[in-house]
MIKE-181404 format. One record per residue (C-alpha): x, y, z; residue number from 1. Coordinates in Angstrom, 2 decimals. Example, Ala and Ser with C-alpha at 12.3 -4.5 7.8 and 13.67 -1.06 7.14 Angstrom:
residues 2
<X 12.30, Y -4.50, Z 7.80, vokol 1>;
<X 13.67, Y -1.06, Z 7.14, vokol 2>;
This chain:
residues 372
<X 0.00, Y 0.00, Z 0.00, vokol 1>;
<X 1.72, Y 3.50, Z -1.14, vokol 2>;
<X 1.69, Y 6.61, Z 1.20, vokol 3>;
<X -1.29, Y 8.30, Z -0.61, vokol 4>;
<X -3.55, Y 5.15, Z 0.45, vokol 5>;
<X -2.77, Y 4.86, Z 3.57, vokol 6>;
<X -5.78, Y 5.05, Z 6.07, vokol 7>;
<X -5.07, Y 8.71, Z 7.65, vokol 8>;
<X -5.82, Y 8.81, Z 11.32, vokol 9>;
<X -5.60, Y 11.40, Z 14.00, vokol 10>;
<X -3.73, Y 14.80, Z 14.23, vokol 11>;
<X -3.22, Y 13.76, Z 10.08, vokol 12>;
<X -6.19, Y 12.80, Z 9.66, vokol 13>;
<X -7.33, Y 15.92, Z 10.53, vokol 14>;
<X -5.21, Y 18.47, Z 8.86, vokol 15>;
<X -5.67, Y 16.53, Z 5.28, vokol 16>;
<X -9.07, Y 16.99, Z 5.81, vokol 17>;
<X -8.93, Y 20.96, Z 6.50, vokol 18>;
<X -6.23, Y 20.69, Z 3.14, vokol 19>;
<X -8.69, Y 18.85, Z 1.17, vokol 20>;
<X -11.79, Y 21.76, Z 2.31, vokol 21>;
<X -9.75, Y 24.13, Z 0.91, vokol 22>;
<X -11.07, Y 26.38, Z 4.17, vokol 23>;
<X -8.37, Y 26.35, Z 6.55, vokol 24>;
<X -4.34, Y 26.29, Z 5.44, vokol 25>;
<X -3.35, Y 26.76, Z 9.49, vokol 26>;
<X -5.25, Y 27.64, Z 12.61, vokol 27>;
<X -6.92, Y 31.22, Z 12.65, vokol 28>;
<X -6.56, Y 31.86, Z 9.09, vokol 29>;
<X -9.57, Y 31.90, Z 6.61, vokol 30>;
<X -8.76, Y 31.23, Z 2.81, vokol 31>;
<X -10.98, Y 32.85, Z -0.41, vokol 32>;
<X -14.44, Y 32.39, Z -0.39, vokol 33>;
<X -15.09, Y 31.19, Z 3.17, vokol 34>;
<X -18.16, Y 33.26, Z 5.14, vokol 35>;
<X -18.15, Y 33.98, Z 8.62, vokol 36>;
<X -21.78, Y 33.93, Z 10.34, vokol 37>;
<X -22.72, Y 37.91, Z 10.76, vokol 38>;
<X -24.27, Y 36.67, Z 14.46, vokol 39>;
<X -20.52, Y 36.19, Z 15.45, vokol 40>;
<X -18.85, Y 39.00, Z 14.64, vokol 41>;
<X -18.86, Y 41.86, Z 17.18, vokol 42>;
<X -19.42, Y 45.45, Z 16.20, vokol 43>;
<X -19.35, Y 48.75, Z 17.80, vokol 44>;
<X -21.27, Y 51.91, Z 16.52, vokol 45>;
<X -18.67, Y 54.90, Z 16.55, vokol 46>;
<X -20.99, Y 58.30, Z 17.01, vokol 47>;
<X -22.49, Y 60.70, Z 14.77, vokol 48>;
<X -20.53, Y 64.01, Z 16.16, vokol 49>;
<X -16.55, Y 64.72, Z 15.79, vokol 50>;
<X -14.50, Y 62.15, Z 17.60, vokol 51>;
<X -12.05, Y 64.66, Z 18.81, vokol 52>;
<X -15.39, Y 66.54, Z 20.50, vokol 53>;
<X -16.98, Y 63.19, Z 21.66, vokol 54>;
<X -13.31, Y 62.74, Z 23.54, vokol 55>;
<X -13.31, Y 66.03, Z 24.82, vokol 56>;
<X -17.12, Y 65.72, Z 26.19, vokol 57>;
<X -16.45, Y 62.44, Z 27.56, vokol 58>;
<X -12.47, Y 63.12, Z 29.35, vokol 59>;
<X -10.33, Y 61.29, Z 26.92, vokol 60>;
<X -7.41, Y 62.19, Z 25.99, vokol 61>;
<X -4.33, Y 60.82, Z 24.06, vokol 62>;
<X -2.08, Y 58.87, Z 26.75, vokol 63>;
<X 0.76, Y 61.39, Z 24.97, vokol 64>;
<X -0.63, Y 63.94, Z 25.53, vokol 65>;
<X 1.46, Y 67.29, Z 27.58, vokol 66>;
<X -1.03, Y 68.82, Z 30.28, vokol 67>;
<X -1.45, Y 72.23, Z 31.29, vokol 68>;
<X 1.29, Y 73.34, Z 33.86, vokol 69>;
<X -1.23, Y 73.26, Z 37.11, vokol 70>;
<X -2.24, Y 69.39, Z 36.35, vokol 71>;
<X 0.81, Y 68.39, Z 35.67, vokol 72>;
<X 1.76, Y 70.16, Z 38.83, vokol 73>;
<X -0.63, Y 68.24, Z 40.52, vokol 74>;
<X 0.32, Y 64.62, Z 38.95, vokol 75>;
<X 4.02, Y 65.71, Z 40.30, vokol 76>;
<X 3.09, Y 66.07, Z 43.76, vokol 77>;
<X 0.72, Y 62.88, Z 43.76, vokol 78>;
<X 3.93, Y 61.20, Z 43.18, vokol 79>;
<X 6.11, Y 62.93, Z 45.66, vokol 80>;
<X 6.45, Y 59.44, Z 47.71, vokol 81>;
<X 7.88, Y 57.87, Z 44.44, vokol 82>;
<X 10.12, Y 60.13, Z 44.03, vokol 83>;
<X 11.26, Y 60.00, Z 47.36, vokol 84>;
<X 11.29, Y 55.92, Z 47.07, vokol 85>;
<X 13.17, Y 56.01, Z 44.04, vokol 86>;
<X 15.80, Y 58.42, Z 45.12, vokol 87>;
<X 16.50, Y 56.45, Z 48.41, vokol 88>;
<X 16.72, Y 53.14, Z 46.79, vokol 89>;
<X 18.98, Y 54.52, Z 44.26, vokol 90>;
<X 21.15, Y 55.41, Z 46.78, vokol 91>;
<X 21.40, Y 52.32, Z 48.28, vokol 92>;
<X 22.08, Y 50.28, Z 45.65, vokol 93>;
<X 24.51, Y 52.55, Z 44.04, vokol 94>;
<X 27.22, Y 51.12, Z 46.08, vokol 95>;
<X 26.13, Y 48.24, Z 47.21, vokol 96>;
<X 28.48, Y 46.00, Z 45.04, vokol 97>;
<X 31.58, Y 48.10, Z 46.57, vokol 98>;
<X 33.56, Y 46.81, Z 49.49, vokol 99>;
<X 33.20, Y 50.37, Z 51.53, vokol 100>;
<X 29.31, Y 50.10, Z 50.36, vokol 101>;
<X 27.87, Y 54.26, Z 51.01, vokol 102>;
<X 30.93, Y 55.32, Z 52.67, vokol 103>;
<X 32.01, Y 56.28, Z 49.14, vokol 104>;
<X 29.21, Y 58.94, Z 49.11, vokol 105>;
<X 31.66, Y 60.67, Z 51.60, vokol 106>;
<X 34.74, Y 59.57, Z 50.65, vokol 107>;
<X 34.15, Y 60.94, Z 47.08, vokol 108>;
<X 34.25, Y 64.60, Z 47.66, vokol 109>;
<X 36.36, Y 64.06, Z 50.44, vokol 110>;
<X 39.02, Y 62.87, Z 48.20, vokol 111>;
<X 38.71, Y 65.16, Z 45.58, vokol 112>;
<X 39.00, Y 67.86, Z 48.45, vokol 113>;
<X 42.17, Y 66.17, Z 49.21, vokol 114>;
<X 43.46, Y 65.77, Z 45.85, vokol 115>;
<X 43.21, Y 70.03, Z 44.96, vokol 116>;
<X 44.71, Y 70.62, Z 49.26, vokol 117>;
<X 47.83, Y 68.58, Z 48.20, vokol 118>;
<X 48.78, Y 70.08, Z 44.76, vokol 119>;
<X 47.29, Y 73.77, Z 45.73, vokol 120>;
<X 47.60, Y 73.92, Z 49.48, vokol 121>;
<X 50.80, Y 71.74, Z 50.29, vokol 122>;
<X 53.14, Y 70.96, Z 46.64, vokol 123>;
<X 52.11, Y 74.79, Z 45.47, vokol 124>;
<X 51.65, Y 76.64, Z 48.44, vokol 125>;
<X 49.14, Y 78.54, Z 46.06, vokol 126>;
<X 46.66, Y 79.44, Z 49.88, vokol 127>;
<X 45.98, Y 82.89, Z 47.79, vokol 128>;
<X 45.93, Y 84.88, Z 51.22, vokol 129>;
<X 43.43, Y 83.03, Z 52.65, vokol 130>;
<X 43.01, Y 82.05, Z 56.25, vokol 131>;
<X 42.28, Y 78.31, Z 56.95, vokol 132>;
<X 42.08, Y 77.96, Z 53.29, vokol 133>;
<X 41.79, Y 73.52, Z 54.14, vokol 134>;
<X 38.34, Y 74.73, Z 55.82, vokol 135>;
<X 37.72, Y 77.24, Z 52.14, vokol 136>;
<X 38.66, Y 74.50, Z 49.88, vokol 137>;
<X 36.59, Y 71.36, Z 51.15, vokol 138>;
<X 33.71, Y 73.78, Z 51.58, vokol 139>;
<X 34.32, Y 75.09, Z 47.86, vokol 140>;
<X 34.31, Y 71.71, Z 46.32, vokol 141>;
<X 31.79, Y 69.79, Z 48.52, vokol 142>;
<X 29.20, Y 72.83, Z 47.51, vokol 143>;
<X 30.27, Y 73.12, Z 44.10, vokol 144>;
<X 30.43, Y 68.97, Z 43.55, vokol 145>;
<X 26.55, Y 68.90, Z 44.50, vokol 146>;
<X 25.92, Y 70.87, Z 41.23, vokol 147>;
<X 27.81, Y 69.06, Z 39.08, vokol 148>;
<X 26.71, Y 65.57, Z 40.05, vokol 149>;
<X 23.28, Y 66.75, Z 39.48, vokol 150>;
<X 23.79, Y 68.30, Z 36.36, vokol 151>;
<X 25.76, Y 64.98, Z 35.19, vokol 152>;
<X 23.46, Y 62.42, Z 36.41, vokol 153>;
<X 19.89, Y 65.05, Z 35.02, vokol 154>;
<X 21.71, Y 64.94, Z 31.17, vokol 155>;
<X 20.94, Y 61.55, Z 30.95, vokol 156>;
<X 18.29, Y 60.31, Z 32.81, vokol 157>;
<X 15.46, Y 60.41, Z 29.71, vokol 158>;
<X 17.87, Y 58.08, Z 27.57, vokol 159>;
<X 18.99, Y 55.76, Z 30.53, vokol 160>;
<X 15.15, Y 55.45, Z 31.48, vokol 161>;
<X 13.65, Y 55.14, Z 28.00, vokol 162>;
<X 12.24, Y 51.65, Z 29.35, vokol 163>;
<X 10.25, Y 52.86, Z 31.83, vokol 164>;
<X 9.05, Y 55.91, Z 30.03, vokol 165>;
<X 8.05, Y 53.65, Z 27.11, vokol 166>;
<X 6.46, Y 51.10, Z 29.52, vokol 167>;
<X 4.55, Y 53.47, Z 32.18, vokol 168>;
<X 2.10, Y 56.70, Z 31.97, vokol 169>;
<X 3.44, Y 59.44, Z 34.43, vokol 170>;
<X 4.69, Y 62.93, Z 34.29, vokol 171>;
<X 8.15, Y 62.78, Z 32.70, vokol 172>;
<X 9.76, Y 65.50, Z 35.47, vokol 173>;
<X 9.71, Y 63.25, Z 37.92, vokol 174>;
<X 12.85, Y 61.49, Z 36.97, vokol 175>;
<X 15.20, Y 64.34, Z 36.56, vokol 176>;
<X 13.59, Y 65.60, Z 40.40, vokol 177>;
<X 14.26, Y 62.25, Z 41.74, vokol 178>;
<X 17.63, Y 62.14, Z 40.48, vokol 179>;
<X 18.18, Y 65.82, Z 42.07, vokol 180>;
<X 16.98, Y 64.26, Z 45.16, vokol 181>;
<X 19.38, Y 61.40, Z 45.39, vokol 182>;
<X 22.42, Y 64.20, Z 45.02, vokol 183>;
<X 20.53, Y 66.25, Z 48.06, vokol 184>;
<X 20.85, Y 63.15, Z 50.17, vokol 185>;
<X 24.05, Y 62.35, Z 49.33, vokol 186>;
<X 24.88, Y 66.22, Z 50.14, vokol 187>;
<X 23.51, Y 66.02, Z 53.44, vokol 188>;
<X 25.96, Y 63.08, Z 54.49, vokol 189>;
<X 28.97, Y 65.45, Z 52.63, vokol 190>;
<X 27.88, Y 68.32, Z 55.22, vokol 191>;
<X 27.83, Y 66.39, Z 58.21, vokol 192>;
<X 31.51, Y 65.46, Z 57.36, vokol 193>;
<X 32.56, Y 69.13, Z 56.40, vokol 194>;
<X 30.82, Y 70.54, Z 59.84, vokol 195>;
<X 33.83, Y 67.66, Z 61.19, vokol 196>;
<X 36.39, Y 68.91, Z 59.38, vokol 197>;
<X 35.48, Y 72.61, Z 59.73, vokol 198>;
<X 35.46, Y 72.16, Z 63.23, vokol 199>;
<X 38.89, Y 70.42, Z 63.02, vokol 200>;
<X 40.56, Y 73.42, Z 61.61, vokol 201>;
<X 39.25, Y 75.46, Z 64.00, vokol 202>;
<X 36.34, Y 77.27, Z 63.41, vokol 203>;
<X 33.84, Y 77.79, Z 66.14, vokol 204>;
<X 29.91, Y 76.41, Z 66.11, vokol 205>;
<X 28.15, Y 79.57, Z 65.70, vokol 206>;
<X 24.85, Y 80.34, Z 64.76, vokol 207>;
<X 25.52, Y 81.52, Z 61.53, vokol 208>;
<X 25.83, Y 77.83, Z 60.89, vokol 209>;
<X 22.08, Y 77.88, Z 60.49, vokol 210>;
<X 22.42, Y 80.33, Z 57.55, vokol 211>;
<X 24.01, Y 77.08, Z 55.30, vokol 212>;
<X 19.74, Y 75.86, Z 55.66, vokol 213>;
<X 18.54, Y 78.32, Z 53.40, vokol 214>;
<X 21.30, Y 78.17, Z 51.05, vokol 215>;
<X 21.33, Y 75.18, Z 50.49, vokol 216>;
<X 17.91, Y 75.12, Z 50.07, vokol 217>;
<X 18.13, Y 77.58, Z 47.26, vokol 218>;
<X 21.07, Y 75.72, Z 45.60, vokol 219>;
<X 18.30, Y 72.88, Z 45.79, vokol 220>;
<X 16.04, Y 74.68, Z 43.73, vokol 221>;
<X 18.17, Y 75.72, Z 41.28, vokol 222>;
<X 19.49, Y 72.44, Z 40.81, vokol 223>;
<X 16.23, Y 71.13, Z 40.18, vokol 224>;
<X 15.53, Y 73.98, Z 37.21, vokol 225>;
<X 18.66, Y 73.53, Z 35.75, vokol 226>;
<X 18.68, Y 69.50, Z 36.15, vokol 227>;
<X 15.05, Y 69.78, Z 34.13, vokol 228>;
<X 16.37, Y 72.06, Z 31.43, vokol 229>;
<X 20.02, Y 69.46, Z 30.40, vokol 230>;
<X 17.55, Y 66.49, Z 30.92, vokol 231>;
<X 15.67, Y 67.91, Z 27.74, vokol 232>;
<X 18.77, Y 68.92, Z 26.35, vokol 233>;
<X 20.80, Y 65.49, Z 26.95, vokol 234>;
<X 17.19, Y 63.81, Z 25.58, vokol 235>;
<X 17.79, Y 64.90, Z 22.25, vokol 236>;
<X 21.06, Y 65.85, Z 21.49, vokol 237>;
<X 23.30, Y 62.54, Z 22.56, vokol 238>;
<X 26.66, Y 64.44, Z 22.21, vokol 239>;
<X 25.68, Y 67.10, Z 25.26, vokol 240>;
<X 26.42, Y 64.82, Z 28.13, vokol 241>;
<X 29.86, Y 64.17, Z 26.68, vokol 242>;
<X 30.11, Y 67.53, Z 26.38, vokol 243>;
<X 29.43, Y 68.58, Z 29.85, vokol 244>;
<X 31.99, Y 67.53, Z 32.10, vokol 245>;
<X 34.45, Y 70.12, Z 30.14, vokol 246>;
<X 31.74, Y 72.48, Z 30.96, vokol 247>;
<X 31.51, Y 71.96, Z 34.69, vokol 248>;
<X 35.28, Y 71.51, Z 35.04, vokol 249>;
<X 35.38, Y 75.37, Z 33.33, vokol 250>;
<X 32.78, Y 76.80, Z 35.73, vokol 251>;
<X 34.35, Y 75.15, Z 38.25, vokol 252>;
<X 37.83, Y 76.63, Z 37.85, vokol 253>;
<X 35.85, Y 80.65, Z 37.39, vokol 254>;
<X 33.40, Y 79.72, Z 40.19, vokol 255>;
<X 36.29, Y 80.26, Z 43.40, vokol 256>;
<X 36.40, Y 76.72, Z 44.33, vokol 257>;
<X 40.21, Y 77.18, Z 44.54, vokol 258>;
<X 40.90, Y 80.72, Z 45.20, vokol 259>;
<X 38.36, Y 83.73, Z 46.15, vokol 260>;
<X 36.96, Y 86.07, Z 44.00, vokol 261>;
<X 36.61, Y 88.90, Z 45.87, vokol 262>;
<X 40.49, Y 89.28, Z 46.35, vokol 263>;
<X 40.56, Y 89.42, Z 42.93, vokol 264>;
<X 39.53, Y 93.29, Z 42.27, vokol 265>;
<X 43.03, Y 94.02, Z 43.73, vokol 266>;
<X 44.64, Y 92.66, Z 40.69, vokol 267>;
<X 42.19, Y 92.77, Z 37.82, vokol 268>;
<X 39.19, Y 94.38, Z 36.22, vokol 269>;
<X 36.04, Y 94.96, Z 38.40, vokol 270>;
<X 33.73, Y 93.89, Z 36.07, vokol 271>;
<X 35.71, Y 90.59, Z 35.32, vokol 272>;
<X 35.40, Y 89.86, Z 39.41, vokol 273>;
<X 31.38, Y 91.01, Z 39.61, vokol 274>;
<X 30.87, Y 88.62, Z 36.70, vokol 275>;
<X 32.38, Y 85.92, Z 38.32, vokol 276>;
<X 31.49, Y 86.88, Z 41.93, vokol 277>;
<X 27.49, Y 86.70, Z 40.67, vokol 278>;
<X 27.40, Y 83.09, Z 38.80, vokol 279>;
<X 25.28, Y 80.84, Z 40.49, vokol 280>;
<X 27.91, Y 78.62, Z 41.72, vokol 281>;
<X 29.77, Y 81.47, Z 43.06, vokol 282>;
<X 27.11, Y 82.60, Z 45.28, vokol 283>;
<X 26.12, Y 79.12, Z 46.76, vokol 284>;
<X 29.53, Y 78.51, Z 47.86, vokol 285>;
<X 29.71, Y 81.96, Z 49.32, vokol 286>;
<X 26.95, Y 82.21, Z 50.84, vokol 287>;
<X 27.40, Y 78.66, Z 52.46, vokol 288>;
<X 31.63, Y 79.14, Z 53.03, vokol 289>;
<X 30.15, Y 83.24, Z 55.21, vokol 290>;
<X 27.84, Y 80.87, Z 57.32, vokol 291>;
<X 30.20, Y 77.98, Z 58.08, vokol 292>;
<X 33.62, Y 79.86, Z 58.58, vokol 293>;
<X 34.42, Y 82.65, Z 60.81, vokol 294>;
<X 37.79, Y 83.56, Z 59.01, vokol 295>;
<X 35.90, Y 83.57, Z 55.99, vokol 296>;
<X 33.48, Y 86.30, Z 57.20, vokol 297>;
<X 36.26, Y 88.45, Z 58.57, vokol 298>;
<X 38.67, Y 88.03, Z 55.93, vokol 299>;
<X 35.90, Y 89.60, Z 52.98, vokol 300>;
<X 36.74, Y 92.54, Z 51.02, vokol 301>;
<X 34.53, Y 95.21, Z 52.58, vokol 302>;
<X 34.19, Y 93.35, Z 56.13, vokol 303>;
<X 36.54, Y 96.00, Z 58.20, vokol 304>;
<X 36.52, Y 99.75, Z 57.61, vokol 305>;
<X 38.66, Y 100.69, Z 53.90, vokol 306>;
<X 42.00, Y 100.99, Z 54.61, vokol 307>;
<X 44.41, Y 101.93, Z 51.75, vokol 308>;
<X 47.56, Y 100.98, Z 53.60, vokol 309>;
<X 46.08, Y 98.28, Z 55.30, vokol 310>;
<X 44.88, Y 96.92, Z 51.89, vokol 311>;
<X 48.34, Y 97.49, Z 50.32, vokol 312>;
<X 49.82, Y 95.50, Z 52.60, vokol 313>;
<X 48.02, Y 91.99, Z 51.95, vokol 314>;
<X 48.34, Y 93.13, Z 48.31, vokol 315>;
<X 52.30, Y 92.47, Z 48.50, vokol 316>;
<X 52.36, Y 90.07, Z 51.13, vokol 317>;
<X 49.27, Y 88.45, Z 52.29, vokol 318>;
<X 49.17, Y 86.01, Z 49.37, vokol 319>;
<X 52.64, Y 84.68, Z 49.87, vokol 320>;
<X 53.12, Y 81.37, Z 51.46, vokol 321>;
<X 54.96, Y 83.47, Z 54.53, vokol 322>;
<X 52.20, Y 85.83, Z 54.99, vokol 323>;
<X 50.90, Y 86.14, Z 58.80, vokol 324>;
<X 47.86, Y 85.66, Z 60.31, vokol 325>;
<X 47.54, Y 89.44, Z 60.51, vokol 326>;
<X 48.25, Y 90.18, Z 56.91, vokol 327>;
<X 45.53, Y 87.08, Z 55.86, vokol 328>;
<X 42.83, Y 89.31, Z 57.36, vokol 329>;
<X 44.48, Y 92.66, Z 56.30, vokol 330>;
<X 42.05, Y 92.07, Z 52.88, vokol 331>;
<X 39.14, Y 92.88, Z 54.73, vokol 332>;
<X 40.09, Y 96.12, Z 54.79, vokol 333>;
<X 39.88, Y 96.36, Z 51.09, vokol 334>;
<X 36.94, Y 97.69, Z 48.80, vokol 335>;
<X 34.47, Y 95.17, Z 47.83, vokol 336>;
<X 32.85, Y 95.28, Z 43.99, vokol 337>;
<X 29.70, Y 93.52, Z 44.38, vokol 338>;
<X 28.12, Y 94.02, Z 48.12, vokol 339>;
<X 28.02, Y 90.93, Z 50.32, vokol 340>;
<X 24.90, Y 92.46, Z 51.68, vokol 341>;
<X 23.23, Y 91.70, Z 48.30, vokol 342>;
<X 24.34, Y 88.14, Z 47.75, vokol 343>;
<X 20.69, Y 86.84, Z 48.75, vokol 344>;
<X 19.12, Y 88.45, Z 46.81, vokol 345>;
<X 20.87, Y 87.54, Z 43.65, vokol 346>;
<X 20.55, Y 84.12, Z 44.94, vokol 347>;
<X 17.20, Y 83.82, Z 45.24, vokol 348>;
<X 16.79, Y 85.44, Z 41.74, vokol 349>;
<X 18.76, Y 82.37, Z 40.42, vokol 350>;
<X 16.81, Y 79.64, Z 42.11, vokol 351>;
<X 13.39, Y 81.17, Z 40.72, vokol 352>;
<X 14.82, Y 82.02, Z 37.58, vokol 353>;
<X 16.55, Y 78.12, Z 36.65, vokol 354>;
<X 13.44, Y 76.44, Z 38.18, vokol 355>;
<X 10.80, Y 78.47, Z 35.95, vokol 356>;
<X 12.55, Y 78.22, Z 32.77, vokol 357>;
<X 13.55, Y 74.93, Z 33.51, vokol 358>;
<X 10.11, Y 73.61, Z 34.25, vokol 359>;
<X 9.22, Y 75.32, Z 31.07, vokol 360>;
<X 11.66, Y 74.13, Z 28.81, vokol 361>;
<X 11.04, Y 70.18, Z 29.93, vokol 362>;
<X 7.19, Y 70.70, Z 30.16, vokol 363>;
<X 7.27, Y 71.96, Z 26.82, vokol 364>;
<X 8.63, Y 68.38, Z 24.88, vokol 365>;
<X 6.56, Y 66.08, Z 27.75, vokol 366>;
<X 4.87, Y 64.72, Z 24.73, vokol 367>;
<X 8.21, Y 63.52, Z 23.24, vokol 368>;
<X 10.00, Y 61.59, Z 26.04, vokol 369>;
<X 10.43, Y 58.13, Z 24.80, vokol 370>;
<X 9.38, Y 58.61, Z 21.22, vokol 371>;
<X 12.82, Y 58.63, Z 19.43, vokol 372>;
């Protein structure tokens, strides 16, 4: 008996039987000519008027879509608690593969602090006429290193969370705000450590200490603007977070992490030291180095009464490595350029400045996130 006459039995049987039909070629599939019974096929009836005004009469909306700034205010601070989740459990497990585990959150800008004291402080002698410049340097660069982690770790958060974006329905801001939060916490650990070491080179606990609340509280909010306005940017131009460490470095080295500003005017153009006395960074570490250090406060330009021969003499000798403690705080006796007594005020118009624009410029492409 050949193949072909073969009695056909089972799953065979079966599918020669749907090939011989002619109906069915594999499950779910209908070939030419077959009818479906009208009693099974399910039908909807769409309504007379304009879909987009029966959506807009009924609440629907594309899942896309960008709402107005107050609901999309609102959707932010219904998720306040994930943000706050996220950013601590980031935190956690940032380091938890690392031997030392969170210590590194401290040790980071604590060695970087170390790094600039031993080539500027000790191999360069470059203190720049300041007194206890250890206690002026870690507060520079534990201030200033806030800013630039969140600006580094904002840049990219849209392309390292296109995943989630792509897989969940929720205002876009509140990944760059979580991420700003995860640098605030880590922040708060780097301050108790430079109140220690503050404390070590001999400044007193005074209440002016409280002043660092608010200030950093401002820094906060500028953060948070600016973090919002590079996450757009690093969203859709790749190149910008490779761009911006060279970016940070350069405000960092024109921002008086190393040296201070307002000694400058002795040497240079007054315009050149307002400039870089009034950038952002500037003021946060200012306003943060005048609450934490004593020295710092009585060493300013504009501090003591003016004194032209007073002032002359830090000019030729306070900056040199054998300077004495007298001649260190002889520079408060020289004429400010911008007033001290102002610095608030410029710093508050920062904060609300980055966090509007910022806001604005990542509210404006919500409707984008995700899509490229």
């Amino acid at each position: 008996m050949s193949d072909d006459t073969k009695p056909r039995t089972g799953a065979k049987a079966a599918r020669a039987k749907l090939r011989d039909d002619g109906r069915l070629s594999a499950p779910g599939q209908l070939q030419q000519g077959d009818k479906v019974p009208a009693g099974d096929v399910l039908t909807a009836d769409l309504p007379a008027e304009d879909l987009a005004v029966y959506a807009d009469a009924h609440g629907l909306w594309p899942a896309a879509r960008r709402p107005p700034v107050p609901e999309y205010v609102r959707q932010l601070w219904r998720r306040r608690s994930f943000m706050l989740a996220f950013a601590t459990a980031r935190n956690v497990a940032m380091y938890t593969e690392a031997r030392l585990g969170q210590a590194w959150q401290i040790l980071t800008p604590l060695l970087n602090a170390g790094v600039y004291f031993l080539i500027f402080g000790v191999l360069l002698h470059v203190s720049r006429g300041i007194p206890n410049y250890l206690g002026f340097l870690v507060t520079g660069v534990f201030v200033f290193n806030f800013t630039q982690r969140a600006f580094i770790s904002t840049s990219t958060v849209i392309t390292d969370s296109l995943p989630l974006i792509r897989a969940l329905q929720f205002p876009r801001a509140a990944l760059p705000l979580a991420y700003v939060i995860i640098e605030l916490q880590q922040m708060l650990l780097s301050m108790a450590v430079l109140a220690i070491i503050i404390l070590i080179t001999g400044e007193p606990l005074t209440w002016y200490w409280l002043l660092a609340i608010p200030a950093l509280l401002l820094q906060t909010i500028f953060n948070v603007g600016m973090g919002l306005f590079v996450a757009r940017l690093g969203s859709q131009v790749n190149d910008f977070s490779q761009l911006l460490p060279f970016l940070l470095r350069t405000w960092m080295y024109v921002s008086g992490v190393l040296f201070n500003i307002a000694t400058l005017s002795i040497r240079t153009h007054h315009w050149i030291v307002a400039v870089l006395q009034l950038n952002p960074a500037a003021l946060y570490i200012t306003l943060i180095r005048n609450a934490l250090l004593v020295s710092q406060r009585q060493s300013a330009p504009g501090s003591g009464a003016f004194n032209p021969q007073l002032c002359t003499v830090w000019k030729t000798a306070g900056h040199l490595p054998a300077a004495t403690k007298a001649q260190l705080y002889d520079s408060a006796h020289c004429a400010f350029v911008a007033n001290p007594s102002h610095y608030w005020y410029y710093a508050i118009g920062w904060a609300v400045v980055a966090f509007i624009l910022g806001f604005w410029f990542f509210w404006r492409a919500e409707a984008k996130y995700g899509r490229g």
